[in-house]
C-alpha positions as a printed NumPy array, in Angstrom:
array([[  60.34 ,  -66.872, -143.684],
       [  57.636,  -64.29 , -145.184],
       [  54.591,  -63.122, -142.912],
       [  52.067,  -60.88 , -143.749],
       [  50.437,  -57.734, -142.474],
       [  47.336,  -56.147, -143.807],
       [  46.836,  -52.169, -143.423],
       [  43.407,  -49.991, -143.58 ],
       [  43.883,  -46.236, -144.104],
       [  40.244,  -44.429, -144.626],
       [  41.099,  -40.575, -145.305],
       [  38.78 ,  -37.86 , -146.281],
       [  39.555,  -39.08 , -149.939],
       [  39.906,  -42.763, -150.343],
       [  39.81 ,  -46.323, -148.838],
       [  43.011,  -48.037, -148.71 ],
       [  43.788,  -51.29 , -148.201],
       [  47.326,  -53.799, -148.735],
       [  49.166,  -56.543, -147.816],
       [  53.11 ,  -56.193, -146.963],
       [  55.253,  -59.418, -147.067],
       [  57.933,  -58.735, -144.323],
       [  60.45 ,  -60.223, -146.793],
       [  60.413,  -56.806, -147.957],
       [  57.584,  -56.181, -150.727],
       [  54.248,  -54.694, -151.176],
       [  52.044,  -57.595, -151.988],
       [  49.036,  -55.949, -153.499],
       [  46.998,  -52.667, -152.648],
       [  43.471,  -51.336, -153.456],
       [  42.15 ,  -48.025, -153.427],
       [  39.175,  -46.457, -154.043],
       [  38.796,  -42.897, -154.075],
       [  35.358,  -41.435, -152.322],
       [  32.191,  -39.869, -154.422],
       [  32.051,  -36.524, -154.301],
       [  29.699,  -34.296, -156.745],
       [  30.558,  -31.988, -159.009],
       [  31.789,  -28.957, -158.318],
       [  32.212,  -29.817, -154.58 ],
       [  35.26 ,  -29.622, -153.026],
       [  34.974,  -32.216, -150.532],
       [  32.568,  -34.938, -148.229],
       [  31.208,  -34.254, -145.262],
       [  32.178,  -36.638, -142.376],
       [  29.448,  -38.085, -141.711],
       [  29.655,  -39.27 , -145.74 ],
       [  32.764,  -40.09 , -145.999],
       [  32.108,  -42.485, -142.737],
       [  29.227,  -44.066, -145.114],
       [  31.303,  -45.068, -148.18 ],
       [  34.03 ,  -46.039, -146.249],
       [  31.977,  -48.242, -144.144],
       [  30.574,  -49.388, -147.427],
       [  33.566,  -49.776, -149.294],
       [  35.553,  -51.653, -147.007],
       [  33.797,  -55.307, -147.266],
       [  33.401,  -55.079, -151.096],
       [  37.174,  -54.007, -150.744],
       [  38.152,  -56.806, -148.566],
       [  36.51 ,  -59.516, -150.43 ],
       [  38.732,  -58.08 , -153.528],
       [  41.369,  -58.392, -151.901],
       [  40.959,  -61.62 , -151.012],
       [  40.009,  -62.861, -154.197],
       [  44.227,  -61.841, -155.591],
       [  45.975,  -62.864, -151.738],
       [  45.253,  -65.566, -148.751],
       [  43.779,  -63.772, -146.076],
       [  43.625,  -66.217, -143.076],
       [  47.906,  -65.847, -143.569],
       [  47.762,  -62.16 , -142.376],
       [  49.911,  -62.429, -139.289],
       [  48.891,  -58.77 , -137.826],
       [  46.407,  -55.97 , -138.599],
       [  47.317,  -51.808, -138.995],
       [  44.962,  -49.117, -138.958],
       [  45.074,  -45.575, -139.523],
       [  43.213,  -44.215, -136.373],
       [  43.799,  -40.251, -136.716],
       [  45.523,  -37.864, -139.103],
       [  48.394,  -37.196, -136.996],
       [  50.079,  -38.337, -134.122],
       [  49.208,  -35.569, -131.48 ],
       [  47.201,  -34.99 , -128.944],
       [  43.499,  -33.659, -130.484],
       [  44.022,  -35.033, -133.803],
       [  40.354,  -36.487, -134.851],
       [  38.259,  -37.215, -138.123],
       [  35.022,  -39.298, -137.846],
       [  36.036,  -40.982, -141.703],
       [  39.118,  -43.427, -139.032],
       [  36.603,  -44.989, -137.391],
       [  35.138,  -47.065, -140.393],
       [  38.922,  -48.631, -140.899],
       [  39.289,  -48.84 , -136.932],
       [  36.252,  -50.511, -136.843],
       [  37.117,  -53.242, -140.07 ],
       [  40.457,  -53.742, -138.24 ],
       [  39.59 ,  -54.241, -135.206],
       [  36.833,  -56.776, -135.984],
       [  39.683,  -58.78 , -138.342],
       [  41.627,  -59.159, -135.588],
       [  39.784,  -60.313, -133.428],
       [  38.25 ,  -62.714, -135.694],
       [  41.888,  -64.087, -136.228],
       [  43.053,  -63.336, -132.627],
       [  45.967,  -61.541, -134.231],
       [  47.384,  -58.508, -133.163],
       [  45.871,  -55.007, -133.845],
       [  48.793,  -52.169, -134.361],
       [  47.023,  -48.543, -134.255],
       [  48.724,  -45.902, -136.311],
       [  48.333,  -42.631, -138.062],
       [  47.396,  -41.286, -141.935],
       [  50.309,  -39.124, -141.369],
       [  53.112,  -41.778, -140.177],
       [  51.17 ,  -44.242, -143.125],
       [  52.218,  -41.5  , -145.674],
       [  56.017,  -41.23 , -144.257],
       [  56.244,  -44.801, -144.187],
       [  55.43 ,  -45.772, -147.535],
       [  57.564,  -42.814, -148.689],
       [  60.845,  -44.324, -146.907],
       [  59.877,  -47.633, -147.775],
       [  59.923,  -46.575, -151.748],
       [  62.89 ,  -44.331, -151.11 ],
       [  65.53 ,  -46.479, -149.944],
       [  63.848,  -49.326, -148.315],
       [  64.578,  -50.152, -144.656],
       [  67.493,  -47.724, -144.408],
       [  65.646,  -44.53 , -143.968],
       [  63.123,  -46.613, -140.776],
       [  66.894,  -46.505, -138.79 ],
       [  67.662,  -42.636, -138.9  ],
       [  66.161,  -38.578, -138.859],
       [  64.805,  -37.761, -141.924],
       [  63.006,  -34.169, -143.355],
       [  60.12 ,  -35.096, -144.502],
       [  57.02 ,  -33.162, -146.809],
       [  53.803,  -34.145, -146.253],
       [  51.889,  -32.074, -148.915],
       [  48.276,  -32.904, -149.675],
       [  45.049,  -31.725, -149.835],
       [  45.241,  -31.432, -145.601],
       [  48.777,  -30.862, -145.319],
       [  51.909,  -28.984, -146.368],
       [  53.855,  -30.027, -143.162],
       [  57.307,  -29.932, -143.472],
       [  59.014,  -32.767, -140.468],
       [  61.486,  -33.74 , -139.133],
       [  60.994,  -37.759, -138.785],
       [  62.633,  -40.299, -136.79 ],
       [  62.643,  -43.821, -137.588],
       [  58.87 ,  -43.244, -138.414],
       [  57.878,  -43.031, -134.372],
       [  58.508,  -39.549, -133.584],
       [  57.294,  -36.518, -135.923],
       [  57.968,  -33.17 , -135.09 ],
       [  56.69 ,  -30.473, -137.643],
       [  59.289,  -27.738, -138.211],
       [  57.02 ,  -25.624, -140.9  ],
       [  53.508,  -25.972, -142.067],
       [  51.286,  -23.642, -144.538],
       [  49.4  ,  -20.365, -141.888],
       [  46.45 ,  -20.67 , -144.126],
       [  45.832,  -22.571, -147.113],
       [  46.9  ,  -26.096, -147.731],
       [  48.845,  -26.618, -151.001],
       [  46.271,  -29.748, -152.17 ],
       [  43.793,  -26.945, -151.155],
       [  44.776,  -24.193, -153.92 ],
       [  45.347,  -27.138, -156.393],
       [  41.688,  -28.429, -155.932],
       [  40.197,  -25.398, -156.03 ],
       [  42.022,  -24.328, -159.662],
       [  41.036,  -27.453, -160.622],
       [  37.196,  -27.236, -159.482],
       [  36.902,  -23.942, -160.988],
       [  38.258,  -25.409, -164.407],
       [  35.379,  -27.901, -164.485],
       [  37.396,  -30.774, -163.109],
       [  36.053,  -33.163, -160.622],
       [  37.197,  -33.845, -156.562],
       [  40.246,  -34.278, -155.796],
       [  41.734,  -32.85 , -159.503],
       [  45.01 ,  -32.693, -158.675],
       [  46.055,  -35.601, -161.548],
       [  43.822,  -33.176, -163.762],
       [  45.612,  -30.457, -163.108],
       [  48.874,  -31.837, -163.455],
       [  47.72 ,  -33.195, -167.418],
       [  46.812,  -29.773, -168.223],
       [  49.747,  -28.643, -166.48 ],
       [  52.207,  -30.707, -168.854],
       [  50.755,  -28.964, -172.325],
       [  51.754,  -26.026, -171.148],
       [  55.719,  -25.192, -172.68 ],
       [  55.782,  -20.981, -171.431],
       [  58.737,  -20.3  , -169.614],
       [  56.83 ,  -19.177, -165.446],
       [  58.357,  -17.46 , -163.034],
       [  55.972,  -18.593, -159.696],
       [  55.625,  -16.248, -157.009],
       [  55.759,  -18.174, -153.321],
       [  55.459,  -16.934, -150.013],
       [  57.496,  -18.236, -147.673],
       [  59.35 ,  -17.147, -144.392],
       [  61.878,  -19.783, -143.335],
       [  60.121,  -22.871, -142.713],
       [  56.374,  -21.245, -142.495],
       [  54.422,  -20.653, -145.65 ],
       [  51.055,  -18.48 , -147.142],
       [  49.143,  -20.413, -150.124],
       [  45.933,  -18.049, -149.496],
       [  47.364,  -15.894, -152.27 ],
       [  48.031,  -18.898, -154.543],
       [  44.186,  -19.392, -155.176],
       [  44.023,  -15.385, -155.618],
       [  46.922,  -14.853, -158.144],
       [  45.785,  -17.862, -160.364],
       [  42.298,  -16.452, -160.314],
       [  43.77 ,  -13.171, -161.298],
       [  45.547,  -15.24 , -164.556],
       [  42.44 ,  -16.554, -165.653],
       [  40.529,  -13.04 , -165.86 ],
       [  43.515,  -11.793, -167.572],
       [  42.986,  -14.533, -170.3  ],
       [  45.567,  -17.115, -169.721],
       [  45.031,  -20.425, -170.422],
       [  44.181,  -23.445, -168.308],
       [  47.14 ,  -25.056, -168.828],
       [  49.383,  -21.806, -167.961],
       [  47.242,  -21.122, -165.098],
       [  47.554,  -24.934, -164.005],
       [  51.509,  -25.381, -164.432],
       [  51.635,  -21.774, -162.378],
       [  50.073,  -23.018, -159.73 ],
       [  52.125,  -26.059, -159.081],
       [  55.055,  -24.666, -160.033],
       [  54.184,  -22.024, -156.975],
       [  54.07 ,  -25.007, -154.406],
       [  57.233,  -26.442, -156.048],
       [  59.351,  -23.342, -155.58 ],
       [  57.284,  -23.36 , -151.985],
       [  58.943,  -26.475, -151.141],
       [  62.431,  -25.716, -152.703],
       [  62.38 ,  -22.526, -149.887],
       [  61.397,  -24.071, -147.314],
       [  63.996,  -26.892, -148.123],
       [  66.693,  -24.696, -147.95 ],
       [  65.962,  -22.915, -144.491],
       [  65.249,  -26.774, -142.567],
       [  68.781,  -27.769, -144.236],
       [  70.502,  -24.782, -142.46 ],
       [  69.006,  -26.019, -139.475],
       [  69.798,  -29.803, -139.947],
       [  72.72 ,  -30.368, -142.298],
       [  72.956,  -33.471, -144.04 ],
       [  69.888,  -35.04 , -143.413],
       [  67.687,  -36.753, -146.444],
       [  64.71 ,  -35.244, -147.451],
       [  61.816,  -37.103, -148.728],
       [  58.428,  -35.873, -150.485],
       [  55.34 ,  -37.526, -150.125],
       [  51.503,  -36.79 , -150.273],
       [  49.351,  -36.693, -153.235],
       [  50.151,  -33.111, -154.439],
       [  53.832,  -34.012, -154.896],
       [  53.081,  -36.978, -157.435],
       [  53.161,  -34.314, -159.874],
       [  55.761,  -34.592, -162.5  ],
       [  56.169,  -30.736, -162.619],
       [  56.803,  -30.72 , -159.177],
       [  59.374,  -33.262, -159.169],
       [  61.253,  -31.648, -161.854],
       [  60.903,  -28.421, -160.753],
       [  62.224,  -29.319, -156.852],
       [  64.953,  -31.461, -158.442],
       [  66.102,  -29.149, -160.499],
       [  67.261,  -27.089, -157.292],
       [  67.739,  -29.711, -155.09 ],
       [  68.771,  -33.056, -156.682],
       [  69.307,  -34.826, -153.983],
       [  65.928,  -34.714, -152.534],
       [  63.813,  -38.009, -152.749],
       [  60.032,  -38.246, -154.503],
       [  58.666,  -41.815, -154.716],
       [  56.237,  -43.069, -156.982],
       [  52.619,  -41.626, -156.66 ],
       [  51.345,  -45.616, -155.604],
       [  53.649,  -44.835, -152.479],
       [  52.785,  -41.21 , -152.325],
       [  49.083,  -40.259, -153.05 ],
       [  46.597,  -41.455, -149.763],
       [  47.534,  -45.399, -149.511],
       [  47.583,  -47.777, -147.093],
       [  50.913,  -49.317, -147.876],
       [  53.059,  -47.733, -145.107],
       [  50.364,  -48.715, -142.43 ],
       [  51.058,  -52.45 , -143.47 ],
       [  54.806,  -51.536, -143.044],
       [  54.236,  -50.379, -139.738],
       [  51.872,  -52.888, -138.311],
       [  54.929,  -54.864, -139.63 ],
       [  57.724,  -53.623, -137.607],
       [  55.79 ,  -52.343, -134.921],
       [  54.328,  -56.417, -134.461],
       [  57.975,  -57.105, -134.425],
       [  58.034,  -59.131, -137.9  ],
       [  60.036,  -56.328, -139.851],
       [  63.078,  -54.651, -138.655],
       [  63.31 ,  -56.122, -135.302]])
């Protein structure tokens, strides 16, 4: 018999919100990406708190309107970006502070998570399902505040075996975009562009086994532009420069840990370019559809699942 979890992720770039039927489905998800002006590249806290805290019971009541909310049998939340010890952004406490009230409302249990474990969730859930929740898997988290590289098990325990020493890949790709006139976060700009674009590039990444430098990224692209390129070659250089990033940094964790499945997820690697670039090398590696692998709170609704002990008991 089906029962139902709802899960609340509020990032520093959208409110999320789904239902998860523990037969094994994603019921329905809504997401609505925060205001930010033009030509900024990002909220501050305190206004991301705002329109989350305003979003959320417009949100709800949409969500209502499409499933039965009084059959949600347990509540997830996103309450930090990652699950370590200091890891803190004001923008949780608006979905900590929607879940918590919905549970107690329904006196049904409240299962505290993180952004990060939401994102590798919903990326094993798309991947293969519930076989990837029962084993170690490497794991890319690459978005505009990550380019961790971890080693995952069964969704509980994350270690991080590489990460970017300076910029963030959904960093670099925000600020080409921003500079081209695009809005925040341009990443699906930048990818369109990106696809016009039929010149054979060679991308230039710095990596050191399983530690990367993207600083230079935002430098070299800027260099392209002044030397006339066009946005589109400038636009498929740059991702092509995190792909190959991620192809290195690949192959040094797989010396290290033979055999294990690797999974991308994050918004940046929702790019098609990506994908087939990474592929390409490594065609074994697993990318998931960009519902499951841009900001979403799918995987938190998976968790608050299991973790309630309604889903792989």
């Amino acid at each position: 018999m089906s029962c139902y979890t709802l899960g609340i992720d509020t990032s520093n770039y959208a409110t999320s919100l789904a239902v998860f039927d523990t037969a094994g489905e994603v019921v329905c998800a809504k997401k609505r990406f925060l205001p930010v002006k033009e030509g900024q590249l990002g909220l501050r806290q305190s206004d991301a708190l705002f329109h989350h805290t305003a979003a959320l019971p417009e949100m709800l009541e949409e969500l209502g309107h499409e499933f039965d909310l009084t059959r949600i049998a347990a509540v997830g939340v996103s309450q930090k970006p990652r699950p370590v010890e200091g890891s803190y952004m004001p923008c949780f406490l608006a979905g900590v502070n929607a879940a918590t009230a919905f549970a107690l409302a329904r006196g049904i249990p409240l299962i505290h998570t993180t952004h990060q474990q939401g994102h590798a969730a919903a990326a094993l859930f798309a991947a293969e399902g519930d076989k990837l929740f029962r084993q170690k898997v490497l794991l890319f988290h690459i978005s505009g505040g990550t380019t961790d590289l971890l080693l995952c098990d069964e969704v509980r325990r994350i270690e991080t075996l590489g990460t970017s020493t300076d910029l963030y890949a959904g960093q670099a790709v925000d600020r080409v975009g921003v500079k081209l006139g695009f809005g925040f976060p341009a990443g699906a700009e930048v990818s369109h562009l990106a696809a016009n674009c039929t010149e054979p590039i060679k991308p230039r990444s710095s990596v050191r086994g399983m530690q990367c430098s993207l600083s230079g990224l935002e430098n070299q692209c800027n260099a392209l532009l002044k030397e006339g390129k066009s946005p589109e070659y400038v636009c498929k250089y740059c991702l092509l420069c995190v792909a190959d990033t991620v192809v290195k940094m690949t192959k040094a964790a797989q010396k290290e840990y033979p055999g294990l499945p690797v999974v991308c997820a994050g918004g940046v690697m929702s790019s098609d370019i990506i994908h087939a670039w990474v592929q390409q090398r490594l065609p074994k590696v697993y990318f998931v559809p960009g519902q499951y692998s841009s900001d979403n709170a799918i995987g938190v609704s998976i968790l608050a699942a299991r973790e309630a002990g309604l889903w792989l008991k």
